[in-house]
PDBQT receptor file of N, H, CA, C and O in Angstrom, charges set to zero:
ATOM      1  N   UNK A   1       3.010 -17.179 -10.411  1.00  0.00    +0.000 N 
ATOM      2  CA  UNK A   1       2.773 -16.624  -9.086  1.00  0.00    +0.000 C 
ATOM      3  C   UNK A   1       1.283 -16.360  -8.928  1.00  0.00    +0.000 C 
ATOM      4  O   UNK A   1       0.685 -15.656  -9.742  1.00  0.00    +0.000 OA
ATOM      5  N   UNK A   2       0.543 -17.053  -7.643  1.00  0.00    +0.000 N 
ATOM      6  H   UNK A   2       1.028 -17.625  -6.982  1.00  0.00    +0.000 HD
ATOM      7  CA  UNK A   2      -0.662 -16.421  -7.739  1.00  0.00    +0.000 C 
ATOM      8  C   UNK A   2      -0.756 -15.730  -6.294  1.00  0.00    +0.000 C 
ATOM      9  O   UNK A   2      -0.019 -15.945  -5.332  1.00  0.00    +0.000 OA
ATOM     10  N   UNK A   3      -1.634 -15.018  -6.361  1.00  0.00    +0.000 N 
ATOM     11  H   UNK A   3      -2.233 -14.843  -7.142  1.00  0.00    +0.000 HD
ATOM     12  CA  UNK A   3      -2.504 -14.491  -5.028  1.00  0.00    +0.000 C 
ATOM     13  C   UNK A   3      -1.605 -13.128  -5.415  1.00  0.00    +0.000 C 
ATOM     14  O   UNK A   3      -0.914 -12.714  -6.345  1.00  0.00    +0.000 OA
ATOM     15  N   UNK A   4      -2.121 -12.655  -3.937  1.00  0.00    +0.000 N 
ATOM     16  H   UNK A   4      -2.682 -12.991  -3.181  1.00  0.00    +0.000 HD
ATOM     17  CA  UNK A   4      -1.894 -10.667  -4.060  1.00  0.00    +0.000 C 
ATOM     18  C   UNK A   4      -1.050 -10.801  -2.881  1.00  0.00    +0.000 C 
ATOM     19  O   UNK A   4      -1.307 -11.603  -1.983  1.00  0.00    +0.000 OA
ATOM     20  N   UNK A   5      -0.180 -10.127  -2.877  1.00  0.00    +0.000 N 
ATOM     21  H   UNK A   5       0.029  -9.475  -3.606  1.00  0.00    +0.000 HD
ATOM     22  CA  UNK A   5       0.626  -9.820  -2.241  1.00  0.00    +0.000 C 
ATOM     23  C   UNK A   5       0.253  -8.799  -1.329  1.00  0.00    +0.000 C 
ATOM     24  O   UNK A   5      -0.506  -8.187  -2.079  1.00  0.00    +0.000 OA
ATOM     25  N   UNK A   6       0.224  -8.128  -0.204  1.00  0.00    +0.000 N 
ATOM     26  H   UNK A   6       0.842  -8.625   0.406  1.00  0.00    +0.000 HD
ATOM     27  CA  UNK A   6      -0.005  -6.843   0.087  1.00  0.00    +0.000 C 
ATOM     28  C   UNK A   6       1.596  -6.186   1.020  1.00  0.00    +0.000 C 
ATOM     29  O   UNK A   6       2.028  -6.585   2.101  1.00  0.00    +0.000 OA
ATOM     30  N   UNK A   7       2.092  -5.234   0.232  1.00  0.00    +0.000 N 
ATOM     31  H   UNK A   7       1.741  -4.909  -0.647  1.00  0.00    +0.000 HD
ATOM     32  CA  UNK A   7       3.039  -4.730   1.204  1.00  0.00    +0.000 C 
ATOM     33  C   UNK A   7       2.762  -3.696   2.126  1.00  0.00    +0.000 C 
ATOM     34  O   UNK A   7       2.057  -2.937   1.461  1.00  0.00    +0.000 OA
ATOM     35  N   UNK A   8       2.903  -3.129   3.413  1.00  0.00    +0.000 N 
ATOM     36  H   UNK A   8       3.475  -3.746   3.954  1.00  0.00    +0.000 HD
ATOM     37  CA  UNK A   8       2.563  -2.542   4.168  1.00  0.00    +0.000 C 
ATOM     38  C   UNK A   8       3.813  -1.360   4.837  1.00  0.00    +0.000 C 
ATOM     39  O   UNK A   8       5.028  -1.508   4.713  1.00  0.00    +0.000 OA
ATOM     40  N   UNK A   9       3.267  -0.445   5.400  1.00  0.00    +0.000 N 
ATOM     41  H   UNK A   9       2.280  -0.325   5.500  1.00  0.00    +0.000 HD
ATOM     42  CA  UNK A   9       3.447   0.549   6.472  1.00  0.00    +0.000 C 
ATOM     43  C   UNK A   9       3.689   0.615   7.760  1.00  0.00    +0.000 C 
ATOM     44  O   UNK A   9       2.858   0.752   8.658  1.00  0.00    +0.000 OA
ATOM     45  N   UNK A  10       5.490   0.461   7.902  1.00  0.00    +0.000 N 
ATOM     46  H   UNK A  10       6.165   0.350   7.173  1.00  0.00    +0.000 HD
ATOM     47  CA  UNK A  10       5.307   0.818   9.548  1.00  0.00    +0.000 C 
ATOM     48  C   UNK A  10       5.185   1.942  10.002  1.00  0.00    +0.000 C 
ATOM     49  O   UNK A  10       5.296   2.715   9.051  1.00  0.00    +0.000 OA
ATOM     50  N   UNK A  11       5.021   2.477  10.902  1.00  0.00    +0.000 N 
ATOM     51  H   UNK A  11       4.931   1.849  11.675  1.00  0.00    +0.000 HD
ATOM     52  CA  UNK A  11       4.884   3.874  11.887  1.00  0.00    +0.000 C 
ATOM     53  C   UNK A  11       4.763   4.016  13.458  1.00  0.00    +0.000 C 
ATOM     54  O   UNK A  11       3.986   3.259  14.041  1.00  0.00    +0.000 OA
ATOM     55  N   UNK A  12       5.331   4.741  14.013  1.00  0.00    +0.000 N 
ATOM     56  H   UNK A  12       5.962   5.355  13.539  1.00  0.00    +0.000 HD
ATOM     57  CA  UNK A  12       5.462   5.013  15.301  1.00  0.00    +0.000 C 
ATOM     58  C   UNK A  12       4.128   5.606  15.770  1.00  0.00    +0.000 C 
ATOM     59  O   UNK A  12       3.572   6.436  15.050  1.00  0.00    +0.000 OA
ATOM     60  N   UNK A  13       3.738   5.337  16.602  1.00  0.00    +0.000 N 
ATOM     61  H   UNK A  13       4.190   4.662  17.187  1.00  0.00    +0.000 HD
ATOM     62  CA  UNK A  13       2.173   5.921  17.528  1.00  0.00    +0.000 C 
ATOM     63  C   UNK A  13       2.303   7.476  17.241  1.00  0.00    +0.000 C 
ATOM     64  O   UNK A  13       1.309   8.147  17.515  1.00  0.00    +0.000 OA
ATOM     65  N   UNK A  14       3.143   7.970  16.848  1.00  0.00    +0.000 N 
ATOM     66  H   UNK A  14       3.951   7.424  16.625  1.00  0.00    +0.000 HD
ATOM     67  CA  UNK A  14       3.428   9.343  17.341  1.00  0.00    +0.000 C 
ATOM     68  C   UNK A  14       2.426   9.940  15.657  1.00  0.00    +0.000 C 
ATOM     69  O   UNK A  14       1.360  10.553  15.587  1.00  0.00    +0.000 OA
ATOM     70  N   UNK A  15       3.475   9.353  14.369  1.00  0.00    +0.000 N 
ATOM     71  H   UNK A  15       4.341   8.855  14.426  1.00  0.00    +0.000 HD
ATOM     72  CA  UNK A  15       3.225   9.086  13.172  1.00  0.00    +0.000 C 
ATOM     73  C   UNK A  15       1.930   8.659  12.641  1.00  0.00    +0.000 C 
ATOM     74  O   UNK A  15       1.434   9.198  11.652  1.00  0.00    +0.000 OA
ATOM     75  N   UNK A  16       1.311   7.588  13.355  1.00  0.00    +0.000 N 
ATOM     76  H   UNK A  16       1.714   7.151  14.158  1.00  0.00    +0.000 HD
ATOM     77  CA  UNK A  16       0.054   7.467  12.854  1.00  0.00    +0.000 C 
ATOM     78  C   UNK A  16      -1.052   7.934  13.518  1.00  0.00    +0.000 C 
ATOM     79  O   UNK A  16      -2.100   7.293  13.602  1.00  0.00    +0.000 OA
ATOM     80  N   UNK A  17      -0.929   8.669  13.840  1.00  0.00    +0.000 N 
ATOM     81  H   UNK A  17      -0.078   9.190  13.772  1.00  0.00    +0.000 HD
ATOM     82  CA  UNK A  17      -2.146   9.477  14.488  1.00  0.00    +0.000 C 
ATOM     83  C   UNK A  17      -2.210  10.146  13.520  1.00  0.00    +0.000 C 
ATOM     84  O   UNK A  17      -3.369  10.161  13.103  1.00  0.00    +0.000 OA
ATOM     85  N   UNK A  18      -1.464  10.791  12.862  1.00  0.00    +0.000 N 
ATOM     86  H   UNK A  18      -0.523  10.778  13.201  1.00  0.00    +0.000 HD
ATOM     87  CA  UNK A  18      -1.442  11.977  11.511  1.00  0.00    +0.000 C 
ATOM     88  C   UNK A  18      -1.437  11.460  10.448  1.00  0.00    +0.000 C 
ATOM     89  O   UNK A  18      -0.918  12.044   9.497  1.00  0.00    +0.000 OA
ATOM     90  N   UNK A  19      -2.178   9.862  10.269  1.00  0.00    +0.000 N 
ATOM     91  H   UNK A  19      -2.599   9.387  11.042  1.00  0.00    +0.000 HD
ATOM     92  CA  UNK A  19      -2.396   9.201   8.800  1.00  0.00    +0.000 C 
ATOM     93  C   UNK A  19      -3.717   9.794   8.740  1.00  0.00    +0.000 C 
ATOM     94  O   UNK A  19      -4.444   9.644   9.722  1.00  0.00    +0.000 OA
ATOM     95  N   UNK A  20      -4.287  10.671   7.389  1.00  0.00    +0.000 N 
ATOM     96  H   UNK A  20      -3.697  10.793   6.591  1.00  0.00    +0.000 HD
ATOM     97  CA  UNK A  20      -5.209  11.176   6.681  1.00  0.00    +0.000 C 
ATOM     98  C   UNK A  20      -6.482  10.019   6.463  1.00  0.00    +0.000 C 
ATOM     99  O   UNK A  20      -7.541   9.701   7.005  1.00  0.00    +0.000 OA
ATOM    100  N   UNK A  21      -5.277   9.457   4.809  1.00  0.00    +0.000 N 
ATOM    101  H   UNK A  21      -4.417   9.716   4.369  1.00  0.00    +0.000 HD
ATOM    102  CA  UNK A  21      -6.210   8.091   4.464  1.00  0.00    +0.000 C 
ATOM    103  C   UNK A  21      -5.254   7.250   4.423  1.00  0.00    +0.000 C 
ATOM    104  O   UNK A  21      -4.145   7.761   4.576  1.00  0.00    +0.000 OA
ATOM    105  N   UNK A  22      -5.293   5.415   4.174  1.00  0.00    +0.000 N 
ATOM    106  H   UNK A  22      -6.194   5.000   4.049  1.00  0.00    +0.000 HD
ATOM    107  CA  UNK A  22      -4.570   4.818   3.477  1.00  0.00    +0.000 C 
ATOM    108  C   UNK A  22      -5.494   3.995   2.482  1.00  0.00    +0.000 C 
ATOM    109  O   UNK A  22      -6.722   4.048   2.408  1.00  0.00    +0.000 OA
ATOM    110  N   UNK A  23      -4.810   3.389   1.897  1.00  0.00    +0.000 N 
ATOM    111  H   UNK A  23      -3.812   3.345   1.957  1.00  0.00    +0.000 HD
ATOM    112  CA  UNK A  23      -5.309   2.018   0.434  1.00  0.00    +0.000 C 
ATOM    113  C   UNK A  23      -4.267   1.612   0.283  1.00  0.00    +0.000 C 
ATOM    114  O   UNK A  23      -3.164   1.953   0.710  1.00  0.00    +0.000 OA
ATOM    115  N   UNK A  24      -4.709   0.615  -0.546  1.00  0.00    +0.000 N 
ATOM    116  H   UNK A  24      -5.605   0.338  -0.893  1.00  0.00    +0.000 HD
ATOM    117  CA  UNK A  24      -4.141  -0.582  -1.567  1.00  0.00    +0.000 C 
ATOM    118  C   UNK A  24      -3.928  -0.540  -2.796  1.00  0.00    +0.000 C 
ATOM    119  O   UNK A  24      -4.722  -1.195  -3.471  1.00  0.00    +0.000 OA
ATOM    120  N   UNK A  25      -3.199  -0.043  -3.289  1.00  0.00    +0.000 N 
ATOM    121  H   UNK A  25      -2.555   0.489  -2.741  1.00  0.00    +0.000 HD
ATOM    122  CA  UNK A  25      -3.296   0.538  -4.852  1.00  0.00    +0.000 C 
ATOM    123  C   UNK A  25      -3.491  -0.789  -5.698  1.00  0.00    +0.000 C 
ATOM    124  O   UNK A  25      -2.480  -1.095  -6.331  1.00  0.00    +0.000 OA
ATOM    125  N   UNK A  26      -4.299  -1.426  -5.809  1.00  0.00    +0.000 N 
ATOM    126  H   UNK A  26      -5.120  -1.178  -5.295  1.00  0.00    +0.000 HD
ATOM    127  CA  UNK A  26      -4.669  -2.290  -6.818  1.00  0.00    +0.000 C 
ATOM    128  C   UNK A  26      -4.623  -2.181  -8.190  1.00  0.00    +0.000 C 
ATOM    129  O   UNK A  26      -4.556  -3.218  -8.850  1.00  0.00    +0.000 OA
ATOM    130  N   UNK A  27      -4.651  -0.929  -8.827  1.00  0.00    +0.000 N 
ATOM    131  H   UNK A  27      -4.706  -0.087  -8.291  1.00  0.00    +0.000 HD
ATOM    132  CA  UNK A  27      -4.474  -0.564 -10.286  1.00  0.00    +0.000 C 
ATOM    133  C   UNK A  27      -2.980  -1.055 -10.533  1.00  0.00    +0.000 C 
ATOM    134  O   UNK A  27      -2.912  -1.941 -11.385  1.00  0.00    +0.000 OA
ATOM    135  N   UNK A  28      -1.690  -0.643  -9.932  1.00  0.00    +0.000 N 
ATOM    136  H   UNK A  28      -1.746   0.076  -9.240  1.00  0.00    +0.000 HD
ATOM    137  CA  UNK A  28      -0.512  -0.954 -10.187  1.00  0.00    +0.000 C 
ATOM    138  C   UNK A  28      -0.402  -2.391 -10.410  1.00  0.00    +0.000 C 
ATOM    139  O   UNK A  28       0.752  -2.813 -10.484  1.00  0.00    +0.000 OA
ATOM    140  N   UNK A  29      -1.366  -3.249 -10.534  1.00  0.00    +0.000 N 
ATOM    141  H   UNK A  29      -2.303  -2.906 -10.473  1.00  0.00    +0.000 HD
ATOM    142  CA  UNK A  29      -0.820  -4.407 -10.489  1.00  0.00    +0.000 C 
ATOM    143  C   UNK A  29      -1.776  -4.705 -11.939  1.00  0.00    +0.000 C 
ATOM    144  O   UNK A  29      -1.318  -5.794 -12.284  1.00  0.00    +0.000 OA
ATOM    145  N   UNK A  30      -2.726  -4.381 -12.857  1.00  0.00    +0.000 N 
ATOM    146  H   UNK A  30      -3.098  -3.496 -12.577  1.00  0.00    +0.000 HD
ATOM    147  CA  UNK A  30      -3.093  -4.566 -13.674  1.00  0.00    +0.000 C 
ATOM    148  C   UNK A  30      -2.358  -3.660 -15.392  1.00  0.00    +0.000 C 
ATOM    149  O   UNK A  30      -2.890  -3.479 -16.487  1.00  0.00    +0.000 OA
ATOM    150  N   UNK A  31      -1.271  -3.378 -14.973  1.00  0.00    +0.000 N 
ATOM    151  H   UNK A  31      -0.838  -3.524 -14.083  1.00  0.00    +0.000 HD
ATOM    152  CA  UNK A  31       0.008  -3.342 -16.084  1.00  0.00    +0.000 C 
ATOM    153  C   UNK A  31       0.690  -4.649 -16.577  1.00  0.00    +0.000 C 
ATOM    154  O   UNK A  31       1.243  -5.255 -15.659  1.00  0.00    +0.000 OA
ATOM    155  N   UNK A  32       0.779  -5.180 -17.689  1.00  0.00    +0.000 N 
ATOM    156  H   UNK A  32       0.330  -4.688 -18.435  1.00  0.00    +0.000 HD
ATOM    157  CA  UNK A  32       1.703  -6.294 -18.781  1.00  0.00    +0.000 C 
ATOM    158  C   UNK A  32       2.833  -5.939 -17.378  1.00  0.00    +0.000 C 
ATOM    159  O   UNK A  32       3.012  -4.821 -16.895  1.00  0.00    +0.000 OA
ATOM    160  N   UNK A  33       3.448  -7.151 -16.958  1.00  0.00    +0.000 N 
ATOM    161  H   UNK A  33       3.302  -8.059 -17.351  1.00  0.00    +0.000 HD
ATOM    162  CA  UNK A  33       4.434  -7.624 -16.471  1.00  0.00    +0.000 C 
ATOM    163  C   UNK A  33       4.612  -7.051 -14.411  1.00  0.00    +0.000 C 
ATOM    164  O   UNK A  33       5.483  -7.095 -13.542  1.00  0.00    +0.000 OA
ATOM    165  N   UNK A  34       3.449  -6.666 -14.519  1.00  0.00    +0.000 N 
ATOM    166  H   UNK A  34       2.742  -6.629 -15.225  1.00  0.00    +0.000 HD
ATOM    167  CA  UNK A  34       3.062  -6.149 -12.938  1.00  0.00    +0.000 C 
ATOM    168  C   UNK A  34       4.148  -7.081 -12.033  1.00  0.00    +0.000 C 
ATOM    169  O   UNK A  34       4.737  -8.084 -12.436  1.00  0.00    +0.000 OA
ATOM    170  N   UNK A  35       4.264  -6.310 -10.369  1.00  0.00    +0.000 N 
ATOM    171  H   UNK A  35       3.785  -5.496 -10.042  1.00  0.00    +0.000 HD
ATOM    172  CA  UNK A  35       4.575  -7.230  -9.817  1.00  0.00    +0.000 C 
ATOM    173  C   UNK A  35       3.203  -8.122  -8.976  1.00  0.00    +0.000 C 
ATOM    174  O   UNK A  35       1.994  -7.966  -9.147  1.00  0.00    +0.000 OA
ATOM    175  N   UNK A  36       3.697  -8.777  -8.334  1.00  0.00    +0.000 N 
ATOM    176  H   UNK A  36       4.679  -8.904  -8.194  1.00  0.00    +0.000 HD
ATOM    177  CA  UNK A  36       2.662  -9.436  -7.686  1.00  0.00    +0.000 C 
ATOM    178  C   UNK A  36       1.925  -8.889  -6.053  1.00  0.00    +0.000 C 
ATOM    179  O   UNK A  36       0.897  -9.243  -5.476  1.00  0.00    +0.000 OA
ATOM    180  N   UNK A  37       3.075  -7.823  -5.675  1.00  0.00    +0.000 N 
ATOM    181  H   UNK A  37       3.910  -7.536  -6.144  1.00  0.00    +0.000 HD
ATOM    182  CA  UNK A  37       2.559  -7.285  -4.712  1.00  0.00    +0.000 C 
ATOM    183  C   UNK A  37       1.804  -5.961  -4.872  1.00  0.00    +0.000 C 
ATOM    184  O   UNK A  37       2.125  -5.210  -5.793  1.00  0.00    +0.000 OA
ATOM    185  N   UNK A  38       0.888  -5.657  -4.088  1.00  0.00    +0.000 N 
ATOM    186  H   UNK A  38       0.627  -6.267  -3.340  1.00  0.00    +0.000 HD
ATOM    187  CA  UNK A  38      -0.002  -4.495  -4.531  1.00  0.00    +0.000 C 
ATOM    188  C   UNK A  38       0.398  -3.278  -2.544  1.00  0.00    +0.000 C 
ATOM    189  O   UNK A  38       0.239  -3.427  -1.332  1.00  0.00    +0.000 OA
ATOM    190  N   UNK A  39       0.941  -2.240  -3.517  1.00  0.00    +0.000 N 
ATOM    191  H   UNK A  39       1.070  -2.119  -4.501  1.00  0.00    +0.000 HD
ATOM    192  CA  UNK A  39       1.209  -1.259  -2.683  1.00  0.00    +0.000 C 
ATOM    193  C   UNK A  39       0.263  -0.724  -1.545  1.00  0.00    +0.000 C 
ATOM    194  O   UNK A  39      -0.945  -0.932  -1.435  1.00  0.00    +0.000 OA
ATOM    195  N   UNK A  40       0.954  -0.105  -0.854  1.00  0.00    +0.000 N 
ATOM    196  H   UNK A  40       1.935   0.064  -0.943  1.00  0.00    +0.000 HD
ATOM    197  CA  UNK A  40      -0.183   0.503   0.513  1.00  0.00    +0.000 C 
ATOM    198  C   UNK A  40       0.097   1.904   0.397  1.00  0.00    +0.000 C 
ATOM    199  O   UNK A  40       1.315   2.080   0.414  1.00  0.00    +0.000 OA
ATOM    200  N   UNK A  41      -0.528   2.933   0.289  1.00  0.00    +0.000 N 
ATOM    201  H   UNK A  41      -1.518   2.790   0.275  1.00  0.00    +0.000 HD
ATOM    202  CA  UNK A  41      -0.405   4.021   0.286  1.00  0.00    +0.000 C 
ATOM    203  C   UNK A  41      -1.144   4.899   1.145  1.00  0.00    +0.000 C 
ATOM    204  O   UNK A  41      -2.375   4.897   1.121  1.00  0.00    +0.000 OA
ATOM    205  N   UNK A  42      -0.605   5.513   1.763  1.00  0.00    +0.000 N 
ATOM    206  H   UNK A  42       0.394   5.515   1.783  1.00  0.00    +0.000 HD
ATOM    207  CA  UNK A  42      -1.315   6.794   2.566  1.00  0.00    +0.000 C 
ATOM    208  C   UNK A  42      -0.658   7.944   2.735  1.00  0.00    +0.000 C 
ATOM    209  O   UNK A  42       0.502   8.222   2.432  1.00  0.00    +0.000 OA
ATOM    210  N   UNK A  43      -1.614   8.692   3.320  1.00  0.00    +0.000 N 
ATOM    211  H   UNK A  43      -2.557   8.466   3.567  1.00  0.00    +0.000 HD
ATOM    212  CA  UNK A  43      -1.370  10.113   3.296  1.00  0.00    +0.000 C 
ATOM    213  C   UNK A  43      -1.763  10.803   4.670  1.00  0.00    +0.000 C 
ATOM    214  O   UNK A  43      -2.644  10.642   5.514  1.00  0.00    +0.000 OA
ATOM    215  N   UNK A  44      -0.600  11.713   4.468  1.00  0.00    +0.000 N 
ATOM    216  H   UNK A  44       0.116  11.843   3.782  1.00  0.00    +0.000 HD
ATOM    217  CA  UNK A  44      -0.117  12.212   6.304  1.00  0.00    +0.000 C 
ATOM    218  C   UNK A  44      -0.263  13.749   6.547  1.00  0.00    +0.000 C 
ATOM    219  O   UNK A  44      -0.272  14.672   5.732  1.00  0.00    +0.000 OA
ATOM    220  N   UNK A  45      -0.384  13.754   8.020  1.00  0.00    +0.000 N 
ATOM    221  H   UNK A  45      -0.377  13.005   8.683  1.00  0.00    +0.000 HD
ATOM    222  CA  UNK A  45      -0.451  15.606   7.348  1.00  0.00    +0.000 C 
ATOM    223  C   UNK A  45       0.167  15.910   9.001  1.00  0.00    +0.000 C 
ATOM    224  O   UNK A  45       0.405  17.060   9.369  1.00  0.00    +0.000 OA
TER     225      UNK A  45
């Protein structure tokens, strides 16, 4: 498998107005037997 995968975040207009930060967690994918997609993470308040 090559390339990066990126999985993503849905949210309602209402919801993302109150996203903080987001990223790409790229570290999760440099573990022995990783998957190929690299997570999206954010934070809400």
């Amino acid at each position: 498998k090559r390339g990066l995968r990126i999985d993503f975040i849905l949210a309602s207009q209402a919801l993302s107005s109150r996203v903080d930060s987001a990223w790409i967690d790229r570290e999760e994918r440099k573990g022995k037997g990783a998957s190929d997609h690299a997570p999206v993470v954010i934070e809400i308040s």
